[in-house]
Every structure is written in structure tokens, then in C-alpha cells.
N, C-alpha and C positions, 0 to 999 in steps of 0.2 A: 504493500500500500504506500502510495507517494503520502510526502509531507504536503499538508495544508498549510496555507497561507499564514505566515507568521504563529503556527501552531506545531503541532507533534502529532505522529501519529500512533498509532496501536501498539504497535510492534515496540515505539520507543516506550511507553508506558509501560508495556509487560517485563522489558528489561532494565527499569530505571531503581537502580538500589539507593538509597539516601545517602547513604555514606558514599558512593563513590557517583554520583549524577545519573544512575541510570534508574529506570524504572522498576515497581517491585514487581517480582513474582513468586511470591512464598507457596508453599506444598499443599496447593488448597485445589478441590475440584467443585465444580458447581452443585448444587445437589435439589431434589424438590421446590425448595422455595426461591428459585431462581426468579420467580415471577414477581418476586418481593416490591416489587417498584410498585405495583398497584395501592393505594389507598394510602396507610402511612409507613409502609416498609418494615412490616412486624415480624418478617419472618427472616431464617436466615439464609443467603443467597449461596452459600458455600459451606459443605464441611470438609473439615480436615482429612487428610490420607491417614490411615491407620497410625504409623509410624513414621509421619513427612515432622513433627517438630521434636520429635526423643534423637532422633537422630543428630548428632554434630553436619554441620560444614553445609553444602549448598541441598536445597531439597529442591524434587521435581514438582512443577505445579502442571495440572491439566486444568484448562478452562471450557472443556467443553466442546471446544472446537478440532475437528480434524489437523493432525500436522501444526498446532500451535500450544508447543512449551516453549519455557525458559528457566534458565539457574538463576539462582540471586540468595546470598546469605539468610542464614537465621534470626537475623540481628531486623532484616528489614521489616517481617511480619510484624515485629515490637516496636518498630518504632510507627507503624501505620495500623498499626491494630492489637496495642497491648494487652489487652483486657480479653484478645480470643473472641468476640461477639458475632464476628463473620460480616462486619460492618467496616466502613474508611470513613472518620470525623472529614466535614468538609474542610474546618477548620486547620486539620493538623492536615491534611493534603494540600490547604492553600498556603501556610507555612513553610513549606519543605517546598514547594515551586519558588517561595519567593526566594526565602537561603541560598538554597541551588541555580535559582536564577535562569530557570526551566521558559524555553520560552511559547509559553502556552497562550494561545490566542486569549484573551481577555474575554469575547464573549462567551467562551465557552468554561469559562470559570466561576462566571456572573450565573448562569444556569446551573452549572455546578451547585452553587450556595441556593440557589431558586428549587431545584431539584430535593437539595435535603430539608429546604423548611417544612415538605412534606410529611418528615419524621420528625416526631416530637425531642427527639435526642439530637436530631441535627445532625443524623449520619447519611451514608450512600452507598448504599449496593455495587460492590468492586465492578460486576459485572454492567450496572449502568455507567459504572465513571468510565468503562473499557468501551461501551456502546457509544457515549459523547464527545471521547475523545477520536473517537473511529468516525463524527458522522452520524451513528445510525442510530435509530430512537424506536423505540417499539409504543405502543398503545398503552402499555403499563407507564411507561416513562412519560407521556402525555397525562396519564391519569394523576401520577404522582405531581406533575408542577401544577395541574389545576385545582389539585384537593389542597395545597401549600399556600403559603402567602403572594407568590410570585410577587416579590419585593425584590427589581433586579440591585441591584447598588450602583450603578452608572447612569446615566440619564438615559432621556429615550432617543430614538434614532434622530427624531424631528431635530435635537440639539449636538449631532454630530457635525464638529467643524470640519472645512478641507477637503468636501467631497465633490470629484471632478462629473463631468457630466452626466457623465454615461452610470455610476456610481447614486448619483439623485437621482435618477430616470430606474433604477433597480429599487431603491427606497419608497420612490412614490408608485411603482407596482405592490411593494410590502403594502400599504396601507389602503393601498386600491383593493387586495383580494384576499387579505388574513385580518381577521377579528383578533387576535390575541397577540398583545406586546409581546411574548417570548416566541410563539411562530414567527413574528414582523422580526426579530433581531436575529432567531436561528438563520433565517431564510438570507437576509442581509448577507453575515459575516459570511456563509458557505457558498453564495449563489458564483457561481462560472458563468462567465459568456460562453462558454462552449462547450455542447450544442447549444448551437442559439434556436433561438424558436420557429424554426424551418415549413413545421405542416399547415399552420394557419396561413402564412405569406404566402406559400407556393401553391394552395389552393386557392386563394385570394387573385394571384398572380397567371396561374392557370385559367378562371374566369373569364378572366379581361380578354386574355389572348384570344379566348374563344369567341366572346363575344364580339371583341375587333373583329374576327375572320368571318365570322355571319354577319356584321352590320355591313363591309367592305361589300360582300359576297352579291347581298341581297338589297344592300343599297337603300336601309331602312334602321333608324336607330332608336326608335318607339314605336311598342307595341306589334313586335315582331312576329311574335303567334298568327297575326294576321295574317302573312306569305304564303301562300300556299306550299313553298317551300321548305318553309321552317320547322313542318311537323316531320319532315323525310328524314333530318339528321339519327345519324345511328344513335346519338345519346337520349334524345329524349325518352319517358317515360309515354308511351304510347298504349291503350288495354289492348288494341289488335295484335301488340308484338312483347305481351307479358311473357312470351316462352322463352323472348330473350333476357336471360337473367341480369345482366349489366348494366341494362337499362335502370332498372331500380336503385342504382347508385349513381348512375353517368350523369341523372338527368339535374342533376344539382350543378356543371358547368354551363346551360343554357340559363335563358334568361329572360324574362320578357320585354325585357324596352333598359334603357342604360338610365331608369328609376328606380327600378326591383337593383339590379346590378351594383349601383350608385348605393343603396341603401343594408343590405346584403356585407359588401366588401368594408364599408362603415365600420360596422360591426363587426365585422370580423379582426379586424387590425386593432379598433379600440377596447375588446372585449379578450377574445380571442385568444391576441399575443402575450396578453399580461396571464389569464389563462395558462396558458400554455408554458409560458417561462419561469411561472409559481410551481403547477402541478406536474408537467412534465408531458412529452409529445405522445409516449402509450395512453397515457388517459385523456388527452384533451384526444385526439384523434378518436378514440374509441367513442367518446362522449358525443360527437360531433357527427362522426359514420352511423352510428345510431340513430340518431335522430332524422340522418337521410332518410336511411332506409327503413324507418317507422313512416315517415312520410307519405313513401310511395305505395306501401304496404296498406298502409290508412285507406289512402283513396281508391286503390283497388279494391280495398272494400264496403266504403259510403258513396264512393261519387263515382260507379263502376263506367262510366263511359266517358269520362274527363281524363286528359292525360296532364302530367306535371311537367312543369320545371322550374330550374332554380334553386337555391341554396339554403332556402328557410326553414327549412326541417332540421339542417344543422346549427343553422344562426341562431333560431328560437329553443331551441336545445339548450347552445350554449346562454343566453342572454335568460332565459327561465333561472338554471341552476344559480347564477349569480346572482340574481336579483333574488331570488327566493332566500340563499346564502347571508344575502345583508339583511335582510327583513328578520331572519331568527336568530342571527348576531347583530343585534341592532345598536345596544349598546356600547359597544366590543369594535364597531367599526370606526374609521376616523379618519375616511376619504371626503374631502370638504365637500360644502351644499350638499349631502346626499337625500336629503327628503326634496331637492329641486330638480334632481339627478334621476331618482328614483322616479319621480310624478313626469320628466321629459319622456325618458325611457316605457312608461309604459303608455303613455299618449303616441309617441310613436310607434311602436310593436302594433298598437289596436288599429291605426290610421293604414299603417300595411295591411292590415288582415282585412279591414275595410276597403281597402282601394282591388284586394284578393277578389272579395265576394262582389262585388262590382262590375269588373270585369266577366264572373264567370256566369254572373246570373244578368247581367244586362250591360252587353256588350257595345261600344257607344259605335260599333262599325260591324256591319254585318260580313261574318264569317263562316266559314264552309262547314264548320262541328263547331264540338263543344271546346273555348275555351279552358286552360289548365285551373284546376281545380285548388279552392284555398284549403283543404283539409290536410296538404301537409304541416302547414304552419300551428295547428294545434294538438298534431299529434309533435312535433318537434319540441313544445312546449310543455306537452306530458312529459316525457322523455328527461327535458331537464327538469322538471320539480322531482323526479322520482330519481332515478341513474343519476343524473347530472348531480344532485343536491347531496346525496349521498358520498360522490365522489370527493367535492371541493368540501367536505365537512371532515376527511380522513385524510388532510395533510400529514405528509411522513410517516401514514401508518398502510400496513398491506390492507390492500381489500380483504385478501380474504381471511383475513383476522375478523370483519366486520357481518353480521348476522345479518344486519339490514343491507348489506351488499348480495347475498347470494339469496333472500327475498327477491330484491328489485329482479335481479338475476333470473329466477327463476320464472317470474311472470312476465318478462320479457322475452324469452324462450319459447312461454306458451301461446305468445301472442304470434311469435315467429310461426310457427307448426300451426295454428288456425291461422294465418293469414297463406302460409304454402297451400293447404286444405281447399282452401276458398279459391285459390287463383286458378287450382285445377280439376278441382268440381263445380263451383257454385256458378260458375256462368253459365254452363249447358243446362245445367238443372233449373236453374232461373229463368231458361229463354231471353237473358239481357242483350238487347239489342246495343251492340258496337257497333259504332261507324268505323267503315272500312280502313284502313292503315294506309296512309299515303302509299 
């Protein structure tokens, strides 16, 4: 594991003996209450090896982990855990960094002590302090700083001096899409430009291009569904060519008029990328293609002779889970104006969904069928209060540690299998009349 920025990483800690600067690893393996980080850390996260401290001279510790020991004297367990408790005083670890002159990223110290106000003794589970210094944080170790005082001791980001652009522009994403001052400063000190946030832009960017190459094409830059042309494209979502499966995801690069487009890519850049650069490209992706293809899936089965296009099933995906996100971390949030934020954003989302049902129910130019249908934009919007909402509430922790993750899961799933069901029974059996496929 590389070192992190002005910090240390795993490997140094498990080697760091006091007496001589390196990190400890005393004769201890993990044992049952390894989960100790939950509530106030009552149990103990390690016992000792039969004969790891009768022994003289250096003892072997196991933590748990495949291919990860280390030696380190006798003398160290005493000096970081006299008393045998299977616990590390914050206190006497932030002591021995300072002596030693260890140099440990500062935010991750400040959590350190945030961490142990969890326990009434003011200690810390070796195997958490091994988990913070690595990075990596489990839903125990969220539970423990939320049941704590979380009292960081250094100010809050908002009063960091010296920070270069690109560095406030990371900060003012902290506070755009985490509710909690210890997520906003985890997220801060560890965040990397690289990967930068690649799936939102290049789907954003993908659009355009497409939409340039039909507006060029077709020589029409509003309200392009009108063309007789425009339904032919292999991407759109068409019910006559439901047996092409690809369509139910393609049809979110078309577009109706460079207003849908214009408003769409908006969102996506402004919501999206911050999104995405918080939670990461696996789940904004996921969050996002979901909500496609609930979309299309939707209207194949309320509005069976409309075909789609466009990207709203994912935008309104993504723009649900956030907006639903600040609303139940309300007070926790502390992106400015956001009740004027809030009340634009859902005036706009309705005024789309409005200008949707519009078009498809009274079309201001007569057209050769039915207009694309607005029922993906509220199945996109399920999607994010449900999935979406789920996901952006489980920063830093695995889904599927999460119950209400393999719920959503599950009934998304089932909606998948009655929607396959339906695309390949329910039309014959219906006698629904589909207009012909370009």
C-alpha cells in the first residue's frame, strides 16, 4: 500500500515500535468482538496468543489478514496497552506520534480522538486505528463516531487557509453532497483527482455529439421527433423493435429538441459530477443505468405504443436520490440557499415533466404516431428515492453490508422479470395495437 499524503500507511503502523519509531505489532490476533467499533466499543477486538507475552524477545502478531504479520518487542504492547484491555488510549497513541514525531496526516488523528469519544474510556479498537490509518472504514466505525461526540478539535473545512482552486472546488463538493462534518473532512483530506469523474462527462459529452450529428443530418434543432427520420435511428427506444435489447438503454443518447438536451446535460454536470466524484463511478453509473432502463421498461409497460428518448430516467434518478438525500439530512446539510435550491430544482424537474406530457398528449405539430412518452421521467425518479437514496446515505460503507440495499435490490429485480414477462407476452395477449416501426 503507497503512503498517503502527508500520512503513513498500514504497513508503517503495524511495524512502528515506540522505542525505536516504528509501528507496534504485539502477539495479539483478532478474535469475536472484532466488531467492537459499533455502539460504544465494549467489547474486546483482540485476544492474546496463548503464549505470545510469557515469552521473552519479539512475538508474532496475526491480524486477521492473509500474509500480514510483523515482529516488534515486548516492551511495545506496554507501552500502548499496559493494563492488557485489548484496547489503544487515543490519548497515549497521540502522545507517542507526537515524541516520535510520526508524521500522521492531522485529519486523520482529529477522527482518531472523534472515533474514541464513542467509548466512554476514551479508547480505540487496534483494528479500527489499523482500518483509519489504511483509509478504510466499515459501518461499525460510522456507527461509533455518530453515537460519540464528534467534537473534531481543529476547525471546520469552511476555515481552512491556502487552499488552491481546484482544492475549494473538492471542498465545496464536501458540503454540496455529505451531511456530516466528519464524512465532509474524511472525504476532503483523502479525495485524489485521479480517476476523475469520467462517466457522467463522457455520457454528457456523448449526447451532444449525437445530437450535433442528427441536428446536422436532419437539418432540425427542435423538436426533432417530428422527422420522419428521427424514429429510424438504431438507438431509439421504438415498441415495434422491443426485441432489440439495446435499445432500452441507447435511447437515452437521443433527444428531443436541444431543450430536453440543454436541460438533461445541466444536470448532469451540476448534479452528477459532484455525484460521482463523492461516491464513486461503480455507483453513480449503476444509479444512473438504472434508472435508464426502468425508464424504458416503464413505458413499455403504461404507455405500450409510445416510444422514448433521452436521458431523464437517469437525470431524474440521479436529481431524486439527492434531493430526497438533503431533505432527510436537513439539518446536517450546509450547501448555501438550499431551501431556494431545493424549491428551483423541483419547479424545474415538474416544468420538464410538464413540457413531457405536452408534447405526448397534444402535440403543437401534427405527427405520423405517437410522440415519446413522459413515463420515463417518473419511473427515473422512483429509482432515485428508492436505489439512489439508499446508495448516497452509505458513504464509505459496502452495500452489501446494508439490509435496505438488497430490499431495494430485490424488488428491482422483480420488477426486471415482470417487465421481461410483459415485453414478451403481454402484447399479443392484449391485441395492442403498435404502429409500424419506421
Amino acid at each position: 500500500m503507497g503512503r498517503v499524503e502527508d500520512g503513513v500507511t498500514a504497513e508503517e503502523l503495524e511495524d512502528w515500535d515506540p522505542g525505536t519509531s516504528a509501528l507496534p505489532a504485539p502477539g495479539i490476533k483478532q478474535g469475536p468482538g472484532e466488531q467492537a467499533g459499533m455502539g460504544r466499543l465494549s467489547q474486546k477486538c483482540w485476544e492474546p496468543e496463548p503464549d505470545a507475552r510469557s515469552q521473552p524477545g519479539p512475538a508474532l502478531w496475526s491480524r486477521g489478514r492473509a500474509g500480514t504479520q510483523a515482529l516488534a518487542g515486548g516492551s511495545s504492547l506496554q507501552q500502548l496497552d499496559p493494563e492488557n484491555t485489548g484496547f489503544i488510549g487515543a490519548d497515549t497513541f497521540a502522545g507517542l506520534v507526537h515524541s516520535h514525531e510520526l508524521p500522521l496526516d492531522p485529519a486523520k488523528l482529529d477522527m482518531l480522538v472523534a472515533l474514541a469519544q464513542s467509548n466512554e474510556q476514551g479508547q480505540v479498537c487496534y483494528q479500527e486505528l489499523v482500518d483509519l490509518i489504511s483509509s478504510k472504514r466499515s459501518s461499525s466505525f460510522k456507527r461509533a463516531i455518530a453515537n460519540g461526540q464528534r467534537a473534531l478539535p481543529r476547525d471546520g473545512l469552511l476555515d481552512e487557509p491556502g487552499l488552491g482552486v481546484y482544492k475549494r472546488f473538492v471542498r465545496y463538493v464536501a458540503y454540496e453532497i455529505l451531511p456530516c462534518e466528519v464524512d465532509r473532512r474524511w472525504y476532503f483530506y483523502r479525495h485524489r483527482s485521479c480517476p476523475p469523474p469520467v462517466f457522467m462527462a463522457s455520457v454528457t459529452l456523448a449526447q451532444i455529439i449525437v445530437f450535433l450529428c442528427y441536428g446536422a443530418r436532419l437539418n432540425k434543432w427542435v423538436l426533432q421527433t417530428y422527422h420522419p427520420e428521427y424514429m429510424k435511428s438504431p438507438l431509439v427506444y421504438h415498441p415495434g423493435h422491443r426485441a432489440r435489447a439495446w435499445r432500452f438503454l441507447t435511447y437515452m443518447f437521443m433527444h428531443v429538441g436541444l431543450e430536453q438536451l440543454g436541460f438533461n446535460a445541466l444536470l448532469q454536470l451540476m448534479i452528477g459530477v459532484p455525484l460521482e466524484m463523492v461516491h464513486g463511478l461503480l455507483r453513480i453509473s449503476l444509479l444512473y443505468l438504472a434508472g435508464v432502463l426502468a425508464g424504458s421498461l416503464t413505458v413499455s409497460i403504461t404507455d405500450m405504443r409510445a416510444p422514448v428518448v433521452g436521458g431523464s430516467g437517469g437525470v431524474y434518478a440521479l436529481c431524486s436520490a439527492h434531493l430526497a438525500n438533503v431533505v432527510m439530512n436537513w439539518a446536517g446539510m450546509r450547501c448555501p440557499y438550499k431551501l431556494l435550491r431545493m424549491v428551483l430544482a423541483l419547479v424545474c424537474m415538474s416544468s420538464e415533466v410538464g413540457r413531457a406530457v405536452w408534447l405526448r398528449f397534444s402535440p403543437p405539430l401534427p405527427a405520423s404516431g405517437p410522440q415519446p412518452s413522459f413515463m420515463a421521467h417518473l419511473a427515473g425518479a422512483v429509482v432515485g428515492v428508492s436505489m439512489g437514496l439508499t446508495i448516497l446515505r452509505s458513504y464509505e460503507e459496502r452495500l452489501r453490508d446494508q439490509c435496505g440495499w438488497w430490499v431495494v435490490l430485490l424488488a428491482y429485480g422483480t420488477f426486471l422479470l415482470f417487465a421481461v414477462f410483459w415485453n414478451v407476452f403481454a402484447y399479443d395477449l392484449l391485441g395492442a395495437h403498435i404502429p409500424p416501426p419506421p
